[in-house]
N, C-alpha and C positions, 0 to 999 in steps of 0.2 A: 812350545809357545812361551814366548817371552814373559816374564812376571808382569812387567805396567800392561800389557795387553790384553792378559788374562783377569786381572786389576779391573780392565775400561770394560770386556764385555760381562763383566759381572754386574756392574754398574748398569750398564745399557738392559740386561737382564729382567735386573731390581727395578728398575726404575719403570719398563715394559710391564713387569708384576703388578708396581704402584697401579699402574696408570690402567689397566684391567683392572683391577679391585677397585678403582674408585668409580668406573665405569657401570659395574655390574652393581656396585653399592645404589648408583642414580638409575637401574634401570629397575631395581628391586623395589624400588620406593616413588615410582613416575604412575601408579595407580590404575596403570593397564596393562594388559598382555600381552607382552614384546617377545619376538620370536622369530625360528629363521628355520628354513629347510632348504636340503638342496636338491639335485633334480629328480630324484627318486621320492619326495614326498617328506624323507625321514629328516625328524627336527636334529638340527645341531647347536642348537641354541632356544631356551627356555628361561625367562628371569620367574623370579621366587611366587609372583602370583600367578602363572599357568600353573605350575606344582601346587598352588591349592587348589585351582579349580578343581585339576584333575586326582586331587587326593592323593598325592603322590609326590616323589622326590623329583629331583631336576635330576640325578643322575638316570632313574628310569623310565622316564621321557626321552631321552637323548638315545637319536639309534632307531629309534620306532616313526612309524605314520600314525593319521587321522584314525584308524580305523580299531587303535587301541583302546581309544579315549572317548569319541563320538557313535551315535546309533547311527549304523547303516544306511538308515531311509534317510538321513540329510548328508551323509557322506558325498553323494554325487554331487550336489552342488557345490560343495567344497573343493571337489576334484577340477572340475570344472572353472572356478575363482584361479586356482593354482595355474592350470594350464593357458589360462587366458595372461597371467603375470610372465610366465616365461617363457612361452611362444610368441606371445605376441612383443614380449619386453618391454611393456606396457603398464605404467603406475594403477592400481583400480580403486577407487574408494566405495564402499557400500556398506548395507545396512544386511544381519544376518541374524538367524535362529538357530541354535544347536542344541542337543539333546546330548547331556552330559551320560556317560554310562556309568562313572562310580554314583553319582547321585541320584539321576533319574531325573535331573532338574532342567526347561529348558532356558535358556539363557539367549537375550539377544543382544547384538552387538555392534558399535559403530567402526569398519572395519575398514585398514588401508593397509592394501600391498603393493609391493614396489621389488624388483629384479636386481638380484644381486650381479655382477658384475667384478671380475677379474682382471689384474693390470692391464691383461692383452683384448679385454674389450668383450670378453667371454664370459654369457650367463653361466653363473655356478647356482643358482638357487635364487631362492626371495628372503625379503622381510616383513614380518608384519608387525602392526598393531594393533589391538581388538581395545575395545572401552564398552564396559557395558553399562547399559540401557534399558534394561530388562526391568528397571521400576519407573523408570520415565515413561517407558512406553508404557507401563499398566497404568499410570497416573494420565496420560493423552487417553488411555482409551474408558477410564473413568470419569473423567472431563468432557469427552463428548457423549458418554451419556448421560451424565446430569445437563449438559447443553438440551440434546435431546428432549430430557424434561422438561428446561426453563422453557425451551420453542415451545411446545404441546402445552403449557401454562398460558403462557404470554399472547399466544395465538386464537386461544377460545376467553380472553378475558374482554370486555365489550368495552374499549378504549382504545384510542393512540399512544402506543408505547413505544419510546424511541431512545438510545444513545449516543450521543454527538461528543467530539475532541473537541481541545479548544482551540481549533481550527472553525469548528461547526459541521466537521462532515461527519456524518453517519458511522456511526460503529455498530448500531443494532435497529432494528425495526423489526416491529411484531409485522403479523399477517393486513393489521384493519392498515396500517402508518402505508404498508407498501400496496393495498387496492385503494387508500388517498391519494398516490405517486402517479402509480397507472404502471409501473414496473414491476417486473419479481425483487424480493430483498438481496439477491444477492449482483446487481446492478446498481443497486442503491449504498449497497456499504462503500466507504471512502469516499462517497460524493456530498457536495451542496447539494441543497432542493433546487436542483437545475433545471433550466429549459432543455431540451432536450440539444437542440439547435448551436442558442448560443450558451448554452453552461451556465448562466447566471439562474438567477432564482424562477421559478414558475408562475402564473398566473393563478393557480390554487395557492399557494405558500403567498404569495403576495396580499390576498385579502384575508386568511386564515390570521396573520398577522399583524393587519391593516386593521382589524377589526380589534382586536386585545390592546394596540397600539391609540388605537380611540376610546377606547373605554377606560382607559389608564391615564392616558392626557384627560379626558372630563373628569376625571374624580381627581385629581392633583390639579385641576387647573394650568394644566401646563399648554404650550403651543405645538402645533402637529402644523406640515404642509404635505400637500401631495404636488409632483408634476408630472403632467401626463405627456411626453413626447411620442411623434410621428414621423416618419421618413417623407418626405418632400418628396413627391413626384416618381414613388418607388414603383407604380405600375408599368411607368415606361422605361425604369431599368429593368425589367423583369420581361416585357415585349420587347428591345431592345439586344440583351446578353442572354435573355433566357434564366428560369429558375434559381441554377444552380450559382450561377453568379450574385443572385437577386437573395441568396441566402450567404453566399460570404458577407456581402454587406450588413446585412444582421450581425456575422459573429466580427467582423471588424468595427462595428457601430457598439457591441456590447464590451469587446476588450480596452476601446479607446474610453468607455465612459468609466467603467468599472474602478480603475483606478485614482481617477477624483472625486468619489464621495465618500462621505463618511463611514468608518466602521458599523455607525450605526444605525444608517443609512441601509432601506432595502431595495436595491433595483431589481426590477422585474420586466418579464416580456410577458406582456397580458397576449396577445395575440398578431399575429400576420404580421407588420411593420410597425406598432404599436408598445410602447414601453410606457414604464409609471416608476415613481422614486417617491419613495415614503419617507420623511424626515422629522423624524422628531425633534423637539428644541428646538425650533427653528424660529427667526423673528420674520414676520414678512418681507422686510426687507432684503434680507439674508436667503430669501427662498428664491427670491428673483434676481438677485444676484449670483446663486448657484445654476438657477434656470437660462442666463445671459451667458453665463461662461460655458456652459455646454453648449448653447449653439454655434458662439463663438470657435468652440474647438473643430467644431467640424465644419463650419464657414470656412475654416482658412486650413485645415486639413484632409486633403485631397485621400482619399481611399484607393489604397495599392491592390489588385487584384490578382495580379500579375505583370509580367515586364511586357504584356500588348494593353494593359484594362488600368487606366486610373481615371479614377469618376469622382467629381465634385460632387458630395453627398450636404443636403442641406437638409433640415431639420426645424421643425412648427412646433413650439412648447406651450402650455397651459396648465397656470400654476393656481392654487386653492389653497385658504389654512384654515384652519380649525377654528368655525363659530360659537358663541355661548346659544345658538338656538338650532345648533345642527344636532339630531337625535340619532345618527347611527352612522358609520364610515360612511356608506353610501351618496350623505348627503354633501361630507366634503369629496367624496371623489366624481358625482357630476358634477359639479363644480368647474373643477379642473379638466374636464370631459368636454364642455362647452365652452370653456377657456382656450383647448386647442382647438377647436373648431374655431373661434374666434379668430386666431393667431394663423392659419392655414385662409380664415376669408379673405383678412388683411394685406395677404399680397407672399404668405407663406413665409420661412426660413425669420420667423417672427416669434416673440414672448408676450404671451397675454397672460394679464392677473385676473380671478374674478375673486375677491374676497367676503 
């Protein structure tokens, strides 16, 4: 062999050496256990923390299976993992339990194998990576038993206990908040206080807060409006299309309103085709102007039900604000209660005030 040739593969050698040593330097120190076997089970590759788990060198790990290292009784579904990677030559990610045999210790693991592969396309073996988890998981399952506790606290305590994002949707409800709802609590996490129907707020959550909202405005002297709107003539869409159509209009009627009032603003569907919008701050005038523009919206916005169903939906409102001789919500919200009635006598798709 020529001197410069024996030169280059010396070089190419070195350099293959480099490039393994800096390899197994980043696999020694990536914080989980990186590993490979080939089709007989036996590893031919171990970086430096399987060798502590297993109490041992890399050199004798290398050459050996599972059965060295691990107790028996979870050996099979190890075997099992294996055979599913290179028969089926199939990536697998899963979660797993071992029972170490130098320690005695068991250990669980976040685990992903994947099928080795040969120039010519041929399974030679897998590789893994294992991360453990073995105190995350005691910390999730001591988590949910002090959860456990807080429920069994929070649920015998004679109160409404509840936690909302600031989104407003439920993150916790004790047992009384979810027989308030009329749901189990776990229907109720991630939601507004919805109508069932159209998703906006309820007809309990509507005075529950209708009432703190009046007893807040009389002690500050501030202004409050209620308006009560109704569906125009919704009996003969419902003997007309039938029910189920006679309730999209509801959840089309609540998605079109929903999005022009205020944050702080509560719309609700008190019952059958019947809603109410609470507004605080509000100047009377300012109430009937928000009360005009919704009917306005659906006066000249035709309701898409489908590509055979679009229904000219019109709407009768009855608006109320807060008196200095009014003693309880109640009496601003018939008010507004006789206000639509008023507004539906008048010839319907109308805004009456009674102040």
């Amino acid at each position: 062999m020529r001197w410069d040739v024996r030169m280059a593969y010396k070089k190419n050698i070195a350099a293959l050496l480099q490039q393994v040593h800096e390899m197994t330097s980043v696999l020694d120190n990536i914080g989980s256990y990186v590993y490979c076997k080939n089709l007989a089970g036996k590893y031919t590759y171990v970086n430096a923390d399987v060798a502590a788990l297993f109490q041992t060198s890399v050199q004798d790990i290398i050459g050996k299976d599972d059965s060295h290292f691990f107790d028996l009784n979870v050996l099979d579904e190890l075997l099992k993992n294996d055979r599913k990677v290179i028969f089926g030559k199939v990536s697998l990610a899963f979660e797993e339990s071992n029972l170490i045999k130098s320690t005695g210790k068991v250990h669980t693991y976040k685990t992903i194998k994947n099928p080795i592969f040969n120039e010519m396309g041929e399974i030679i073996g897998l590789s893994g990576i294992s991360t453990d988890i073995t105190m995350q998981k005691l910390l999730e399952e001591d988590n949910q038993d002090q959860k456990h506790l807080f429920d069994v606290i929070l649920n015998n305590i004679d109160a409404y206990i509840y936690m909302k994002d600031a989104k407003r949707r439920y993150r916790y409800v004790n047992r009384r908040v979810a027989e308030l709802i009329g749901l189990p609590a776990e229907e109720i996490i991630g939601k507004l206080d919805t109508d069932v129907l159209t998703s906006i707020y309820n007809r309990r959550y509507f005075f529950d807060n209708a009432n703190r909202e009046f007893n807040r405005a009389k002690r500050h002297q501030q202004a409050l409006a209620v308006i009560s709107l109704d569906v125009d003539h919704f009996k003969t869409v419902n003997d007309q299309y039938g029910h189920p159509v006679g309730d999209q209009v509801l959840i089309k009627i609540a998605q079109l309103i929903t999005p022009t009032i205020r944050a702080e603003d509560i719309f609700a569907r008190i019952g059958g085709e019947e809603f109410s919008i609470l507004l605080p701050n509000i100047s009377l005038s300012q109430s009937l102007q928000a009360a005009e523009r919704l009917r306005d919206l659906l006066d000249k916005k035709p309701i898409l039900i489908n590509k055979n169903i679009m229904l000219s939906i019109k709407i009768s409102l009855g608006v109320s604000v807060l008196k200095a001789s009014d003693n309880c919500f109640q009496d601003l919200y018939a008010r507004s209660d006789s206000a639509l009635y008023q507004a539906k006598s008048q010839g319907r798709n109308h805004v009456y005030l009674i102040d």
